[in-house]
N, C-alpha and C positions, 0 to 999 in steps of 0.2 A: 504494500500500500504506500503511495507517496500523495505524498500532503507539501500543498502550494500556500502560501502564504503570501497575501499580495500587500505591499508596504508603501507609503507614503513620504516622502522626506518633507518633512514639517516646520515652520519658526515657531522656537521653545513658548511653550504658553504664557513663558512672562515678558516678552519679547516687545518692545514699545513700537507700535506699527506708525510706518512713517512712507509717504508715497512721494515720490520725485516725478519730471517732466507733466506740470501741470497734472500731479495727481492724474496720470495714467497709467503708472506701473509703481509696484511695491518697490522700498528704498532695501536693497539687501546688504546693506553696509552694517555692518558690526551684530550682523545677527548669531544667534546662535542654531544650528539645525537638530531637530531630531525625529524620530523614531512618531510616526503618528500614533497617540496611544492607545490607539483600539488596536489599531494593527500591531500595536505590541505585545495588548491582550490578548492577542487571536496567536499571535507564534507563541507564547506562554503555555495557553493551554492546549496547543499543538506538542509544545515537549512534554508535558504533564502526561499526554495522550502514551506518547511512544516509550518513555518512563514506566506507564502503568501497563504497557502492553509488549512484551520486550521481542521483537522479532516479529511483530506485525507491522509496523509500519519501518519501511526501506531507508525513507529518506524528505527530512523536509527541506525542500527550498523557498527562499522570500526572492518576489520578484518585484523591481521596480520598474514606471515609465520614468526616466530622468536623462539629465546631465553628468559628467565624471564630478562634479560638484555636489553630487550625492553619495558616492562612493566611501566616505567618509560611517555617515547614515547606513548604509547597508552593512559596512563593516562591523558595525554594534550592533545587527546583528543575527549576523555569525557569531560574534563574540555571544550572545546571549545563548546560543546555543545549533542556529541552525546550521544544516551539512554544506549548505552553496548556497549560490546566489547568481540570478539571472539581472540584469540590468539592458531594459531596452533604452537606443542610443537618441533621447528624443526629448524634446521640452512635454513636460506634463500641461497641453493646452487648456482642454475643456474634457469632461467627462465622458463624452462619446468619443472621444480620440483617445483616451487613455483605455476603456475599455475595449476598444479595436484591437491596441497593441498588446492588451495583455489574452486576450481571447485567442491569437493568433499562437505566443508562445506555449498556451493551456493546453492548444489541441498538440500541439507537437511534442509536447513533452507529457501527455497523458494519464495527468493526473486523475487520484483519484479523490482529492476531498480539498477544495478549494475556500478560502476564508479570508475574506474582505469586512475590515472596519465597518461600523455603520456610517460612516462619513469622516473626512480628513478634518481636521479643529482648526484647517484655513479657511478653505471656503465651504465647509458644511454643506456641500452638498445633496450628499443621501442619493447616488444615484449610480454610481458606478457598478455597483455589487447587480444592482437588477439589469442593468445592460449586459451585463459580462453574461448571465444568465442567459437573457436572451439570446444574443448571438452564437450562445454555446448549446443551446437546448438543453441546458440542464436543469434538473430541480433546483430548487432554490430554498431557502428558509429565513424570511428576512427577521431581525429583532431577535436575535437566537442568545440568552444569556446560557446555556449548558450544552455541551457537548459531551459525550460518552460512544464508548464503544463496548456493549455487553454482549456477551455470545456470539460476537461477531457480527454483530447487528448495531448502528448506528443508529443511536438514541438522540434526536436532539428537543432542547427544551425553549421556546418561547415566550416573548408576552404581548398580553392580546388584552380588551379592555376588560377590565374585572376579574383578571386572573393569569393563567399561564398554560400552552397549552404545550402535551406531550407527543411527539413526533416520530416518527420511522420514517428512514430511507434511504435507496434501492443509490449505488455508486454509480459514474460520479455523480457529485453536487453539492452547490455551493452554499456555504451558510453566512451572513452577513449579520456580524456579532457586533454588540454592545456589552454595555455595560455589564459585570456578574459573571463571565466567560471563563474568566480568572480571577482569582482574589485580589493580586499586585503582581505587575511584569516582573519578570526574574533583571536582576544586575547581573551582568558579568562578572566571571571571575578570573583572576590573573589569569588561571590557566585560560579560560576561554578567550581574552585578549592577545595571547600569544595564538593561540591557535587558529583566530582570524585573518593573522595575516597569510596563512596559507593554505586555507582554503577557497575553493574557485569560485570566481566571480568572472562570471562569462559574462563577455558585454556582446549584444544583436542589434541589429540596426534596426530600426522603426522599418512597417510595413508604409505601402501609400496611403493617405488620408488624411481628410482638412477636420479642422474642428468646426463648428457647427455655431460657438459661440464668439465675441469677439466684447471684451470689456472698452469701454469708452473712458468712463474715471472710476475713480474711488473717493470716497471724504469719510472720514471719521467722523461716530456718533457725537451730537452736540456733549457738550460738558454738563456734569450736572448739579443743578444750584446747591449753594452752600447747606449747609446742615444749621439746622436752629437748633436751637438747646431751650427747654422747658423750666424751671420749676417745676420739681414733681407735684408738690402742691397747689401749681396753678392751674386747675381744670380749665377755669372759664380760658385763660390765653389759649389752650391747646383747642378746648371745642371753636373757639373765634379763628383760630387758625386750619385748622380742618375744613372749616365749612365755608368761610372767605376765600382762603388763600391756595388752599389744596385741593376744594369742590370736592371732598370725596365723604362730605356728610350734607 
């Protein structure tokens, strides 16, 4: 069994977002990159998987759409734990262009249990995981906080309004995890750092195809006003303010 891991290179979530040329394009100066954290959750409990199962599953790989300016990002992880790493040779445009290139190298390297973040924590999009589906004809299981593998059967686990639902299903196909997948991503460890550097990292070149979207600007959310401070004992100022000033009585 091989288990594909599709990864994101991300700006660190405390990352102060700053856009150049007339607020057309992100400022990448001084950033720091990581590891999108779902998709980290998702290779986490892809090792937990082959961990509790030892000689069922082959081999995980994470695969990225990027730049060699990502190579850094994929290297953590290998370091975290996974066998390789595929890196297609391409700007990550828009979601139906990244879903193209990674659907392309899924069929060729024929996996059999595919796992996509519920969306990257840049542009939150929530869409690649169902594209990749599509194009691939595979099942799919979006919202998936558990994954198992009991009796050789693939258990996975959902959530759905008012509760959570229990699932079975037939190889391959893909599940597009959140939150609950894993407790906390695994760190690296020395030994794992060492041994990134020499494991494979095959780079491919992008297949044909346009993106579909094309951003015009960006602006950051307004600031938001000062904090007032009450007297706890002042009810009448707080209801006067509530209902004047905030309308939300």
């Amino acid at each position: 069994m091989k288990i594909c891991i599709c990864i994101s290179n991300v700006p660190d979530t405390t990352t102060k977002i700053k856009f150049v040329n007339n607020n057309t394009a992100f400022d990448n100066a001084g950033v720091q990159w990581i590891i999108n954290p779902w998709d980290e959750l998702a290779l986490t409990r892809a090792l937990d998987l082959k961990d509790a199962n030892a000689g069922a599953i082959e081999k995980i790989t994470v695969v990225n759409v990027g730049l060699a300016d990502a190579d850094p990002t994929i290297r953590k992880a290998l370091a975290i734990g996974a066998d390789n790493a595929i890196r297609i040779n391409a700007e990550p445009k828009d979601a139906y262009f990244i879903a193209t290139q990674l659907a392309e190298v899924i069929k060729k390297e024929a996996f059999d249990i595919i796992l996509c973040g519920i969306e990257s924590c840049d542009y939150n999009g929530s869409t690649v995981g169902g594209m990749l589906a599509e194009m691939l004809a595979y099942p799919s299981v979006s919202s998936a906080s558990f994954l198992d593998i009991q009796n050789g059967q693939i258990i996975v686990k959902r959530e759905i309004d008012g509760g959570q639902e229990l699932l079975g299903t037939k190889l391959p196909f893909i599940a597009i995890v959140q939150k609950g997948i894993a407790k906390e991503p695994r760190i690296p460890s020395m030994r794992g750092i060492m041994t990134a550097k020499t494991k494979p990292l095959q780079v491919v070149e992008a297949v044909a195809g346009e993106p579909f979207l094309s951003y015009n600007s960006f602006e950051l959310p307004k600031s938001k006003a000062a904090c007032k401070k009450i007297d706890p004992e002042n009810v009448k100022e707080l209801v006067n303010l509530l209902h004047n000033e905030a309308k939300v009585i």
